[in-house]
C-alpha positions in Angstrom: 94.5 -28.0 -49.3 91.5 -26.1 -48.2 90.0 -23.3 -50.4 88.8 -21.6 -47.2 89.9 -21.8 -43.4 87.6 -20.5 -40.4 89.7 -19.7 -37.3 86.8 -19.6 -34.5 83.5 -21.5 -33.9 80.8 -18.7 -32.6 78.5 -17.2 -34.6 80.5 -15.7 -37.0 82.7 -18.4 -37.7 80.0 -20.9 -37.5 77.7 -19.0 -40.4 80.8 -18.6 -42.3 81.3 -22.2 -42.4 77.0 -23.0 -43.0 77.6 -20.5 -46.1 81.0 -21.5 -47.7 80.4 -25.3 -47.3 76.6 -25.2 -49.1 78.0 -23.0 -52.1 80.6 -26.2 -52.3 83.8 -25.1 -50.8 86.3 -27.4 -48.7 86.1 -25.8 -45.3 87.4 -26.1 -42.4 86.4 -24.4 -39.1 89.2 -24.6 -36.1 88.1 -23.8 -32.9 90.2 -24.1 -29.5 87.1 -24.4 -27.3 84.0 -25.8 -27.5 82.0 -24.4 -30.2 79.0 -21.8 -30.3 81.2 -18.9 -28.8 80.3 -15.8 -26.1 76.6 -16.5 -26.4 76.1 -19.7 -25.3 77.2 -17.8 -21.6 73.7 -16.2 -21.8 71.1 -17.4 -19.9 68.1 -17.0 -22.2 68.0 -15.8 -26.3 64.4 -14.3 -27.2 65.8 -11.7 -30.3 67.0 -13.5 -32.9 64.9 -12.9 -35.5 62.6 -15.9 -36.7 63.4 -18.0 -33.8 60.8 -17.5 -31.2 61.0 -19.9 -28.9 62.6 -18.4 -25.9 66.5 -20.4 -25.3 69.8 -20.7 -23.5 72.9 -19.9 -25.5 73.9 -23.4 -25.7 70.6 -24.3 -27.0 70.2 -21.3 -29.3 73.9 -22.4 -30.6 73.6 -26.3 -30.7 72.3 -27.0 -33.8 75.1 -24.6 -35.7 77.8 -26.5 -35.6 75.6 -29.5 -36.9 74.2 -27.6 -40.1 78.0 -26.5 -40.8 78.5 -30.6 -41.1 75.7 -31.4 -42.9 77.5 -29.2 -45.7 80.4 -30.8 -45.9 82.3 -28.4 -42.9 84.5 -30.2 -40.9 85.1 -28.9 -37.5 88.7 -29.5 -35.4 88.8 -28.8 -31.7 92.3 -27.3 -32.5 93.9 -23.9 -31.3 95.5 -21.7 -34.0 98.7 -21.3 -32.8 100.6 -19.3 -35.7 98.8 -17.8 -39.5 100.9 -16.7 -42.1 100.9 -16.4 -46.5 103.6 -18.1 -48.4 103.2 -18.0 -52.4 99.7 -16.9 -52.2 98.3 -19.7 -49.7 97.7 -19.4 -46.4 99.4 -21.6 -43.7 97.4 -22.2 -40.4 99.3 -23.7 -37.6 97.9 -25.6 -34.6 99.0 -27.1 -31.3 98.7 -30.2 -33.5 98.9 -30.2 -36.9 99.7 -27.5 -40.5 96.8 -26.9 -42.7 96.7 -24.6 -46.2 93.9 -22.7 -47.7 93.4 -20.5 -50.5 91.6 -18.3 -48.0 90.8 -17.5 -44.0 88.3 -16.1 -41.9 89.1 -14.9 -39.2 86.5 -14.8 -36.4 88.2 -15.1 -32.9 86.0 -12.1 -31.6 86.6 -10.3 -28.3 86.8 -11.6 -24.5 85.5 -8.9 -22.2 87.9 -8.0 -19.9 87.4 -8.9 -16.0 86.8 -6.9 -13.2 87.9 -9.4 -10.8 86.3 -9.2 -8.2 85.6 -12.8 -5.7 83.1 -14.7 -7.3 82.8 -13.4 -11.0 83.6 -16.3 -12.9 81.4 -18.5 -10.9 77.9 -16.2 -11.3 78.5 -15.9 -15.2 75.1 -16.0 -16.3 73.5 -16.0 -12.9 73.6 -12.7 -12.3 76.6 -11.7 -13.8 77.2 -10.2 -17.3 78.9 -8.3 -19.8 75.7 -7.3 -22.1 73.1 -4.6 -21.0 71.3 -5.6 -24.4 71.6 -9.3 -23.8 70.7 -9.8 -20.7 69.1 -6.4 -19.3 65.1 -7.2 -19.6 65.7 -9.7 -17.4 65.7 -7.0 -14.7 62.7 -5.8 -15.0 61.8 -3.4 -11.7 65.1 -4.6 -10.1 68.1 -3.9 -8.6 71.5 -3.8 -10.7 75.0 -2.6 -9.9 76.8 -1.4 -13.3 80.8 -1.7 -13.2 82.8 0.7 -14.9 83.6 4.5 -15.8 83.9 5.0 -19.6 81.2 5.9 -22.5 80.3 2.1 -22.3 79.3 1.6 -18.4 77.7 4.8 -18.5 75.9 3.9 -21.6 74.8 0.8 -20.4 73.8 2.2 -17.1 71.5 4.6 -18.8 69.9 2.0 -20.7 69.4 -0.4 -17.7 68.2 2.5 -16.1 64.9 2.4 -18.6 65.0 -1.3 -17.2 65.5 -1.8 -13.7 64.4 0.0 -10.9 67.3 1.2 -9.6 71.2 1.1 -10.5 74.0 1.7 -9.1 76.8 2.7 -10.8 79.9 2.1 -9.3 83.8 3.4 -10.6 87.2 3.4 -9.1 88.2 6.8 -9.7 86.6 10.0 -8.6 85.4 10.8 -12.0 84.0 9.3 -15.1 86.5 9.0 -18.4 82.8 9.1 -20.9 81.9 11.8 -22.9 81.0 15.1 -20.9 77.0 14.8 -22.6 77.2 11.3 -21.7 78.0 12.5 -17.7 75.4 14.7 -18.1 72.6 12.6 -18.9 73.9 9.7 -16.3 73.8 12.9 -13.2 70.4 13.5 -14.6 69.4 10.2 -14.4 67.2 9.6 -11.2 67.4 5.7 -10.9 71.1 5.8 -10.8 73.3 6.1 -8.0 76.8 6.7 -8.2 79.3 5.1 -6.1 83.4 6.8 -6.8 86.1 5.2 -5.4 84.8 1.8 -5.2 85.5 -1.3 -6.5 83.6 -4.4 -5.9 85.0 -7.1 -3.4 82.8 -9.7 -3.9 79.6 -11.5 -4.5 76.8 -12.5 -2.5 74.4 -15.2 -3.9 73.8 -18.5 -3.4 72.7 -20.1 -7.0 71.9 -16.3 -8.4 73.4 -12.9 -7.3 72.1 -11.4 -3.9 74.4 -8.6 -3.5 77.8 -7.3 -3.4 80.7 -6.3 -1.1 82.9 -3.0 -1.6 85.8 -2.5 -1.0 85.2 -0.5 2.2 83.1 -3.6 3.2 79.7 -1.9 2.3 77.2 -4.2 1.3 74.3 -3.9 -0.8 71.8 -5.4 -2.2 71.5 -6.2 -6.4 70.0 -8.5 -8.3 72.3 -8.2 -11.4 76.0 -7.4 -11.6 77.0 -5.6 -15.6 80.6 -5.8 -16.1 81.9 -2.8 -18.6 86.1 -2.4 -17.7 86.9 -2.8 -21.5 87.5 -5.4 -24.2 90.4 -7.4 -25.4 90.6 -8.3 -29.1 91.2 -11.4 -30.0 93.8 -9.8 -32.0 96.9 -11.9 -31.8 96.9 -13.9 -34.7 96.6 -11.4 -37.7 97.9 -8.3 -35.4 101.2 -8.2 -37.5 99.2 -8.8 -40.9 96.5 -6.2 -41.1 95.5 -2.7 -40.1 94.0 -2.3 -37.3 92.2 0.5 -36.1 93.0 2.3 -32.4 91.5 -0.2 -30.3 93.2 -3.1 -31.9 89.8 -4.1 -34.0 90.6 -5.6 -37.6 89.7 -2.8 -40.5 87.7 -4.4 -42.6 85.8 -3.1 -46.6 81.8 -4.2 -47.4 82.5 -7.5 -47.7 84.6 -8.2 -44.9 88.0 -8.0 -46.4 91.2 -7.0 -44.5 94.5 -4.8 -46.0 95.7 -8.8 -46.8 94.0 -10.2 -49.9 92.4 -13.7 -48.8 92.3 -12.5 -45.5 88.6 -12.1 -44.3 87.7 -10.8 -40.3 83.8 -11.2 -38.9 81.8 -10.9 -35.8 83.4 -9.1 -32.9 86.8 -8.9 -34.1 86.0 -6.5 -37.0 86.0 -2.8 -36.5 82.4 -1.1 -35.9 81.2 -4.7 -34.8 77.8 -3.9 -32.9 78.0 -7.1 -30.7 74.9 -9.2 -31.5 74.5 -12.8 -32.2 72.6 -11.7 -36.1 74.6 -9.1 -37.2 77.9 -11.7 -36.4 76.0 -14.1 -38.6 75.5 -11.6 -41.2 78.9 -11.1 -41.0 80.2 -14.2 -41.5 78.0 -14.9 -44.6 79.5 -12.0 -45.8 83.0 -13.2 -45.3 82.3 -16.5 -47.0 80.6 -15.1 -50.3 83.0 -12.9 -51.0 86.0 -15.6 -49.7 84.7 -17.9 -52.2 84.9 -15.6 -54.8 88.3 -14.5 -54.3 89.0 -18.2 -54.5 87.1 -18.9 -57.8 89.3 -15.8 -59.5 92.4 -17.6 -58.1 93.9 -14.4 -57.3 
């Protein structure tokens, strides 16, 4: 018996576990891959506050999973396969084994979706990305194609646009699905060029993105490809056992508590998550003061 379960190792699940393990509870942190989640995709961290030494993801994250230890976490390379409440405890279910807690976090965050064209998954973080924010000053005065027609892409193309020299913006259709003020601002918007009814084919790079091909077999130049076709919840294990709002995201009060008592969301999964590697930490402190709480009422 646990008094508190963390399904996921990024940064939410991995500052839940550093907080509910130092304030003494018996935790456990289950995580199908290898920990430090999305981030440790990005090639270089430089905002987190009070760390400013410039790092990889997988160096920002690898210490995490360590301080989690060093409180008495343990941490299972297992994949939740099934989560459900019998007589007020929680029953977690892997590929491998049955565990109970008193309480669970739930911090399985979101995968952005693909735009599949040849050669994505191989330029992940060199050249390729899914984070305007993340990874945008790192093209500085140059060239960057932006993927994608709803408020997001255009968004993010505006705010590259303050960035790089020149982006294009490129979108299936023949016309954008974002806000009509958001269109506006994007037409207004000298640096960008938009390409409709266009897809990209595939990429051209060697070790870092050179360019693209179209689908009418244009090519052109970039220096950075921004993916922005939509994200996928990582819903699936509490879909059936909480509200969710319209875009599948987990509703969640102040302290990170779902519609199920003992049921706590963080990071990306939660609704109104703003994406960052410190406000995901925030949130999973959250969770696990307020997890350990419900446990010590024994309600």
């Amino acid at each position: 018996m646990y008094d508190i379960i963390i399904i996921g190792a990024g940064p939410a699940g991995l500052s839940s576990g550093i907080y509910a393990s130092r304030l003494g509870a018996k935790t456990l942190i289950l995580e199908k891959l290898t920990p430090g989640g999305q981030i440790t995709l990005s090639s270089e961290i430089e905002n987190y506050p009070g760390v400013c030494e410039i790092k990889s993801g997988l160096e920002f994250m690898a210490c995490w999973p360590e301080q989690a230890k060093r409180f008495g976490a343990k941490i299972k390379s297992e994949e939740v396969k099934e989560l459900k409440v019998e007589n007020e405890k929680w029953i977690v279910k892997t590929h491998k084994n049955e565990y109970i807690s008193k309480a669970v976090i739930v911090a399985t965050g979101s995968t952005p979706k693909k735009a599949g064209f040849e050669g994505e998954e191989e330029f992940i973080g060199r050249g390729v990305s899914y984070c305007a924010v993340c990874d945008g000053f790192f093209y500085k005065d140059k060239i960057v194609a932006v993927i994608g027609g709803g408020d997001t892409a255009l968004e993010e193309a505006l705010y590259l646009s303050k960035i790089a020299k020149k982006v294009y913006l490129i979108h299936r259709r023949d016309k954008f699905r974002a806000a009509p003020s958001t269109q506006k601002k994007v037409f207004n918007t000298p640096n960008i060029e938009i390409i409709y009814n266009e897809t990209v084919k595939k990429v051209l790079g060697k070790e870092f993105v050179e360019g693209i091909i179209l689908s009418s077999n244009k090519e052109i130049k970039v220096d950075g490809i921004f993916v922005f076709v939509g994200m996928k919840v990582n819903n699936e294990l509490v879909k059936d056992l909480v509200e969710l709002n319209e875009w599948g995201e987990v509703k969640v009060d102040l302290n990170m508590q779902t519609s199920r008592k003992g049921l706590y969301a963080a990071g990306d999964i939660r609704e109104n998550a703003v994406k960052q590697v410190v406000a995901a930490a925030g949130d999973g402190a959250v969770a696990a003061i307020n997890a350990l709480k419900y446990v010590e009422k024994g309600e």
